[in-house]
N, C-alpha and C positions, 0 to 999 in steps of 0.2 A: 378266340376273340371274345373281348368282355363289353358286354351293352349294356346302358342305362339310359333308357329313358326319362327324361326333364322336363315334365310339362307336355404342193404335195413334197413332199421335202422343204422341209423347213430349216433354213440357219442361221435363223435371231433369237438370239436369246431375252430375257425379260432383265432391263437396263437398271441403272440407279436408282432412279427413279418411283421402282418399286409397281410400276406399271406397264404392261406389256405394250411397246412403241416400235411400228415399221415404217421405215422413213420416216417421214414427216407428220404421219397420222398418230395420234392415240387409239388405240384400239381396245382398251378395257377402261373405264371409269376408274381413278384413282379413288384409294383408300383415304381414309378422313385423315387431315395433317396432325401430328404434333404442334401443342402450342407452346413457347415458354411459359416459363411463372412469371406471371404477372403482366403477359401479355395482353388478357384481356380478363382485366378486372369482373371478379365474381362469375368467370367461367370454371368449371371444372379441366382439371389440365390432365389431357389424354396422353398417356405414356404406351408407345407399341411394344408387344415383348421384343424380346434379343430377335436379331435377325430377321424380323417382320417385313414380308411381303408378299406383294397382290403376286400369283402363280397366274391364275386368268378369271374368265367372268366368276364371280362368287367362289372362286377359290384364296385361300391364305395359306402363308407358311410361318412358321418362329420358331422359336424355341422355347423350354416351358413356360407360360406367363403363369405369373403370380399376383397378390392382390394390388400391388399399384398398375397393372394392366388392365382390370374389369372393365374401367370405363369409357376405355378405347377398344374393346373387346365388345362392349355393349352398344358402342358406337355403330358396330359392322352389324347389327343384326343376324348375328349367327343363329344358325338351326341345326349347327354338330359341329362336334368337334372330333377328330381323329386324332389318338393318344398312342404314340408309335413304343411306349414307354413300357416295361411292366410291371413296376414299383406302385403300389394302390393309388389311387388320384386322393389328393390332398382334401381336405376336409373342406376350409376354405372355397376351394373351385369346385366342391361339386353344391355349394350351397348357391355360388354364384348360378353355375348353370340349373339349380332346380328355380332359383328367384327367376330367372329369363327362357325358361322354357328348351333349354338347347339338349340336346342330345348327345352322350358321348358314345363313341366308341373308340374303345381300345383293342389294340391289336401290340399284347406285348413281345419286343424285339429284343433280343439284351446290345446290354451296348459297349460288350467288351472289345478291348483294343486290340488292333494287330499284332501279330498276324494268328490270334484265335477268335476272326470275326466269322460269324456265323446267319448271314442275311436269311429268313426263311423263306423263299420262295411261295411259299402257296399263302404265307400269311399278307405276302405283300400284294399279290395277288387277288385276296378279301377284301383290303386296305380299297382296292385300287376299285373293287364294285361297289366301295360306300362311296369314293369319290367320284364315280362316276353321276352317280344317280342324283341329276337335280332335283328331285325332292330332299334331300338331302343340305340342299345349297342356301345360304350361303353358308360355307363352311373353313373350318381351319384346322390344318394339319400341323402339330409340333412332337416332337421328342424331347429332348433336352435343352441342348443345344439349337436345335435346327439343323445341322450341317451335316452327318452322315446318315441317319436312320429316314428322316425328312427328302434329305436328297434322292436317296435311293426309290423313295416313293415314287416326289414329281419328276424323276430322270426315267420312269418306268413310265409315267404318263407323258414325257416327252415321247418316248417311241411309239405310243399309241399313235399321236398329233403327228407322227411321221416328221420330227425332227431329224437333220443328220447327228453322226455323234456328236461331232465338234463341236455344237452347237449346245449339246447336252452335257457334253461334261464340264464346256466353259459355266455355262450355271452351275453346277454341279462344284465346281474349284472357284467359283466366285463366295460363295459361302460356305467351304469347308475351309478355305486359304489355307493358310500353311499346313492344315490338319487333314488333306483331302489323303483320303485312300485306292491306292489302285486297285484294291477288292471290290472296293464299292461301285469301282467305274467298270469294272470287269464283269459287276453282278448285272450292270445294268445293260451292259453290251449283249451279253448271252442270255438275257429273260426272255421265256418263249410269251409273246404277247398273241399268237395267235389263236387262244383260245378268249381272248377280252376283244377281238377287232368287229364281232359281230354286236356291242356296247355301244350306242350314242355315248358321241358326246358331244350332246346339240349345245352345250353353254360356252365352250369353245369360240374366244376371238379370232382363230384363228379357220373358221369356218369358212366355207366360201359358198 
């Protein structure tokens, strides 16, 4: 893992929306909207990266953002970022996160295609103690894409939350779509989470 510092059965998944909703309630505060151009004269027009969204309280998901994201990135008041990536972080985004204080870590995964996918276990595992930890929060988790190195994270963090599978891998193929992997869904069925169950995780909406 590379660090730099900057300054009871569950079967809902998290909707369109981009916010976690049971029944009829909201249950996490949505993310700040997209505006068009030219919707509101002399605003700055926030663009969310690929695949963005709210996972739960002060969590995020996307895929890489780059500089027409900053200022929907700076919108969230992040305090880390988790980079599932391990090609060096862009010049660009680490000036961003040293201008706003945030903190990265990386936790490089490679992101070769099937079937010589190789998920690390123990590294997903680290991933999942920086995500634990509200001090950490609010935070956001991206890879590339978003959709399999990303998934495998918050699909790991779904079994903490004692989601059923169904539930986890419907998010899980909601944003891998046509590119979902049964490795990926397979990693995340068989990851021993019993050594993170003794972990808060007091930031959870879905707390009771």
């Amino acid at each position: 893992m590379k660090v730099e510092s900057f300054g009871p059965e569950m079967c809902t998944a998290t909707d369109a929306s981009q916010s976690l909703t049971f029944g009829n309630s909201t249950a996490a505060k949505s993310p700040p909207i997209a505006v068009e151009d030219g919707e509101r004269d002399g605003e700055e027009l926030l663009v969310p990266p690929l695949n963005f969204a709210m996972v739960d309280n002060g969590v995020f998901r996307s895929g890489f953002p780059d500089s027409a994201n900053f200022g929907f990135l700076k919108s969230l008041e992040l305090r880390s970022i988790i980079c599932l990536c391990p090609e060096p972080y862009p010049e660009a985004n680490n000036e961003f996160l040293k201008a706003n204080g945030i903190k990265l870590f990386q936790f490089g995964i490679d992101g070769s295609k099937e079937p010589f996918v190789n998920i690390p276990e123990e590294t997903i595992r680290e991933a999942l103690k920086v995500l634990l930890d509200v001090r950490n929060h609010p935070l956001l988790i991206h890879c590339k894409r978003g959709k399999h190195r990303t998934g495998c994270l918050v699909g790991c963090l779904r079994r903490l939350q004692r989601w059923c599978l169904s539930s986890v891998f419907d998010e899980y193929q909601r944003f891998a779509a046509a590119k979902a992997r049964v490795t990926d869904q397979r990693f995340i069925e068989l990851f021993d989470i019993s050594g993170l169950k003794h972990l808060p995780i007091s930031f959870s909406c879905l707390k009771r």
